[in-house]
C-alpha positions, 0 to 999 in steps of 0.5 A, a space after each residue: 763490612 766486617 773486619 774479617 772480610 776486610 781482611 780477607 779483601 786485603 789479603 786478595 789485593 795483596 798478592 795479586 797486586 804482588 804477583 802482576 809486578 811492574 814499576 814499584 811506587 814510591 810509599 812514604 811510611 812512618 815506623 815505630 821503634 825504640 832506641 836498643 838492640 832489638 830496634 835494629 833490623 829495622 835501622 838494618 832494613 833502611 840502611 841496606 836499601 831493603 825498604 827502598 827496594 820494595 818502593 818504601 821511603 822510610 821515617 823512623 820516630 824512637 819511642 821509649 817504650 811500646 806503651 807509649 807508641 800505641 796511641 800513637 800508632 791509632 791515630 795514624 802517626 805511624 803505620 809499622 813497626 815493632 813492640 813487646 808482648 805486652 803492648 801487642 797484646 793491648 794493641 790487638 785488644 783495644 785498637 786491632 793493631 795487628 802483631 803480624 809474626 815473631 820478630 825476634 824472640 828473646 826467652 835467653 835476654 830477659 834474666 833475673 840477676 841477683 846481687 851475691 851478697 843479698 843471698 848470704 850463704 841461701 839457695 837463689 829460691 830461697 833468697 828471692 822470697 826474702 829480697 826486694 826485686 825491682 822490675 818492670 810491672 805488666 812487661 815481659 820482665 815481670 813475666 819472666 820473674 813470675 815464670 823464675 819464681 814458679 819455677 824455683 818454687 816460690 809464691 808469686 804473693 811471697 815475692 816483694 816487687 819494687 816497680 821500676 824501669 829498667 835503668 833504675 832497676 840496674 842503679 838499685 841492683 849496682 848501690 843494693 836498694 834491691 838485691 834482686 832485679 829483672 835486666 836485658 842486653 846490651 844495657 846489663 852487659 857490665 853487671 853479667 860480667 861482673 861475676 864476684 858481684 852478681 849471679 844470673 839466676 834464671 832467664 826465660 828459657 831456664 823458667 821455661 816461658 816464652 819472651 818475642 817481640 813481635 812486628 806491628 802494623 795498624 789494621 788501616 795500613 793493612 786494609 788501605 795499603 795491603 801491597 805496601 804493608 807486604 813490602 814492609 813485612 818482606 823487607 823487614 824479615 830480610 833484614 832479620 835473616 842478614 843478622 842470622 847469615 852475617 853476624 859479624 857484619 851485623 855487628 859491625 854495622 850495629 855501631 852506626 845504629 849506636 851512634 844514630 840512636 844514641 845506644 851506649 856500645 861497642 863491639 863486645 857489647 853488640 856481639 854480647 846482646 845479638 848473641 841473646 837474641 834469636 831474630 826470625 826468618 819470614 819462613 819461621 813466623 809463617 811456621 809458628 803463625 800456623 802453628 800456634 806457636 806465636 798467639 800461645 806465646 801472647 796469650 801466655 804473656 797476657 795471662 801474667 797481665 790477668 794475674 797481675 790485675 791489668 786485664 780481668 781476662 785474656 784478650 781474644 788473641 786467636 782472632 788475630 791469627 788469620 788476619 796476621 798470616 794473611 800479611 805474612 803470606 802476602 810478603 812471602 808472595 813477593 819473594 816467588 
């Protein structure tokens, strides 16, 4: 059978098992996350009781990157959950693990923030072909410094790149090993603030490149589960639009997501990092799965990793656009 009668099969259980109603099943899922602010709607689903509306008793394993939760997810460790542009693009690519719609897009959080000092008297484009520029390789930080350096006019071979997580990239730009470096929120708060010190020269949206993070669920929990994998997708969004219609209640509550996930923060940090976060509605990812919108913003995402040398050509992105509306479609059939 091919994957995309599977799909069209699950698809078919999906809603009408959705639109017959009845008792809700009780479905334990394993979901994959990481410990910073745009794990949130997640923690958010659970602790509103939106999963346990929809029969789902949740366990939630904090992974540190996306990277490291795909192997994981293939074997079964986990069912749903979240991850970056670029695992998603792997994902897809090597395991069909299906980045089903937008869960938030960040073009505003990823930014590329340079030490004043380093510029010396120089225009920021001038500067970044002359400082050492730590970032993440093959992650939407580098795809937002290779967007920033297109647009500020600078060659991607001028650029001097140092690789480096994002917490070290931080220390390099605080003691100046680097005069240059790739930060997001809420972790950057102290160095945006810090205005004598530092300048933020360019994000995604001021590049013009598109930054999301996409939900993910395993193409076997879709084709084994559909009516649990719509559940999870329902609840999932719900959460996201509690964020958008009451930002000062989800800030408020994001302190107790702090403290169970070990995130460093107070209100004006989480206010600060939500502020930079544009969290979905499930109408909006439907939109922009019909559109386009979303698998273009991949394949943008994918042509940086092609650039770089990570994948010698873009993955075949836009099959995954039926199968990932199909779920979408079949989460918004729980809310008729």
């Amino acid at each position: 059978m091919t994957f995309n009668r599977i799909r069209q099969l699950a698809a078919g259980v999906a809603i009408a098992a959705l639109a017959a109603g009845g008792a809700i099943a009780e479905t334990k899922l394993h979901l994959n996350s990481q410990p910073n602010e745009a794990g949130y709607p997640m923690w958010l689903a659970d602790h509103l009781g939106y999963f346990g509306d929809n029969g789902l008793v949740v366990e939630t394993t904090y992974f540190p990157n996306g990277g490291a939760a795909l192997a994981s997810g293939v074997s079964g460790d986990w069912q749903a959950g979240w991850t970056g542009g670029p695992p998603a693009i792997s994902g897809w690519d090597k395991f069909k693990l299906i980045s089903f719609g937008t869960m938030q897009k960040e073009d505003r959080n990823i930014k590329l923030i340079m030490r004043k000092d380093a510029m010396q008297g120089m225009t920021p484009g001038e500067a970044l072909a002359k400082v050492r520029i730590g970032t993440v390789p093959n992650s939407t930080w580098s795809q937002v410094l290779f967007a920033c350096a297109d647009h500020f006019g600078v060659a991607h071979g001028d650029l001097e790149i140092v690789p480096l997580d994002p917490p070290v990239t931080r220390q390099s730009l605080r003691n100046g090993e680097v005069g240059a470096g790739t930060t997001a929120a809420s972790a950057d708060f102290d160095i945006v603030m810090d205005k004598d010190t530092y300048e933020v020269i360019c994000d995604g949206e001021i590049a013009g490149t598109s930054v999301i993070a996409p939900w993910i669920i395993t193409s076997r929990f879709w084709q084994d589960d559909p009516e649990a994998a719509a559940k999870f997708v329902e609840a999932a969004y719900r959460a996201n639009e509690y964020i958008r219609e009451n930002p000062d209640k989800a800030v408020d509550l994001a302190l107790q997501y702090y403290a169970d996930t070990g995130i460093e923060g107070d209100k004006e940090t989480a206010a600060y990092a939500f502020g930079l976060r544009d969290f979905q509605t499930l109408d909006e990812a439907i939109a922009d799965m019909e559109s386009g919108a979303t698998i273009n913003t991949l394949i943008a995402g994918a042509e940086v990793l092609v650039a770089a040398g990570a994948y010698d050509e873009v993955p075949d992105l836009g099959s995954m656009q039926p199968v990932a509306l199909d779920v979408l479609l079949a989460a918004k059939a729980l809310r008729k």
